[in-house]
C-alpha positions as CSV (number, residue, x, y, z in Angstrom):
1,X,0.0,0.0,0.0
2,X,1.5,3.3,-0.9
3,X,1.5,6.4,1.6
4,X,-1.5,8.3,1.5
5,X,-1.4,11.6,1.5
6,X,-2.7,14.1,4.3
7,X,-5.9,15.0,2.0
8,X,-6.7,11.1,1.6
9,X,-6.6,10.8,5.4
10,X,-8.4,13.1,5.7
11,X,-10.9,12.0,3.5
12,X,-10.9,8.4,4.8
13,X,-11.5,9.9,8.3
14,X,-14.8,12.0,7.1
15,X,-16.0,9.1,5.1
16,X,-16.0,6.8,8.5
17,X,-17.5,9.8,10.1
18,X,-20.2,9.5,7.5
19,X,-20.3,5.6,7.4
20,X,-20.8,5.7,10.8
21,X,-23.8,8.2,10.7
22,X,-25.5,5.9,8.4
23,X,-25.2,2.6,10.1
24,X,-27.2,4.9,13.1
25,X,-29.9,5.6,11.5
26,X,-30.1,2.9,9.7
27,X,-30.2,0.9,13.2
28,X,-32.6,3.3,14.4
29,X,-34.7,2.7,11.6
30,X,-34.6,-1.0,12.4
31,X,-35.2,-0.7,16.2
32,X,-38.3,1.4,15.2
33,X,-40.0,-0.5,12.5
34,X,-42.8,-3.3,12.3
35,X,-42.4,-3.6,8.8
36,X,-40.5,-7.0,7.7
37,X,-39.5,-6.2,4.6
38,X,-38.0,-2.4,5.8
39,X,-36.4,-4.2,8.7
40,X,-34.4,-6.6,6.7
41,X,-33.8,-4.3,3.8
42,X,-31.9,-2.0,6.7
43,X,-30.0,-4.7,8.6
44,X,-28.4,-5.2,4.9
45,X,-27.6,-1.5,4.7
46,X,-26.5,-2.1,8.4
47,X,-23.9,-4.4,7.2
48,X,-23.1,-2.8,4.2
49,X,-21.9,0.6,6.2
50,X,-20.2,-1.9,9.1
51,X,-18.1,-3.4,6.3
52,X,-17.4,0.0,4.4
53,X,-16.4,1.0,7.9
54,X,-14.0,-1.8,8.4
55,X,-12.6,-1.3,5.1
56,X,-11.5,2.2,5.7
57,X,-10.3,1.8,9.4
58,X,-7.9,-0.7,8.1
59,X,-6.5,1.5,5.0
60,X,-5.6,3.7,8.1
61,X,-4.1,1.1,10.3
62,X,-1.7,0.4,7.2
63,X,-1.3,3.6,6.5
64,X,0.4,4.7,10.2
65,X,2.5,1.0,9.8
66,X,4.2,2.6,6.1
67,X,3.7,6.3,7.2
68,X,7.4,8.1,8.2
69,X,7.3,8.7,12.0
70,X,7.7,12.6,12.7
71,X,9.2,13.9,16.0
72,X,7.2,16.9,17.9
């Protein structure tokens, strides 16, 4: 995996922010509803965002193993 630069952290970080605000609702949504078919259509998009999550927390992990260490 090649560095990644300051804006693409960024990015990543503000895209798990968003991910994050999805799978709420999307839970919400679930704890909330009496309808089946809504229910299970969310726990898919539940998974989906958990995963998309996942994903992105783990291009950062790699990231900060290849990253240069700098000294404060």
């Amino acid at each position: 995996m090649e560095q990644l630069t300051c804006k693409e952290l960024e990015y990543a970080i503000d895209s798990m922010s968003n991910e994050d605000l999805l799978l709420k609702q999307a839970t919400l949504v679930v704890s909330q509803s009496t309808h089946p078919e809504l229910t299970s259509c969310c726990q898919e998009i539940i998974q989906n965002h958990r995963n998309s999550y996942k994903t992105l927390l783990n291009a950062i992990e790699q990231h900060q193993t290849i990253a240069p260490q700098t000294l404060n």
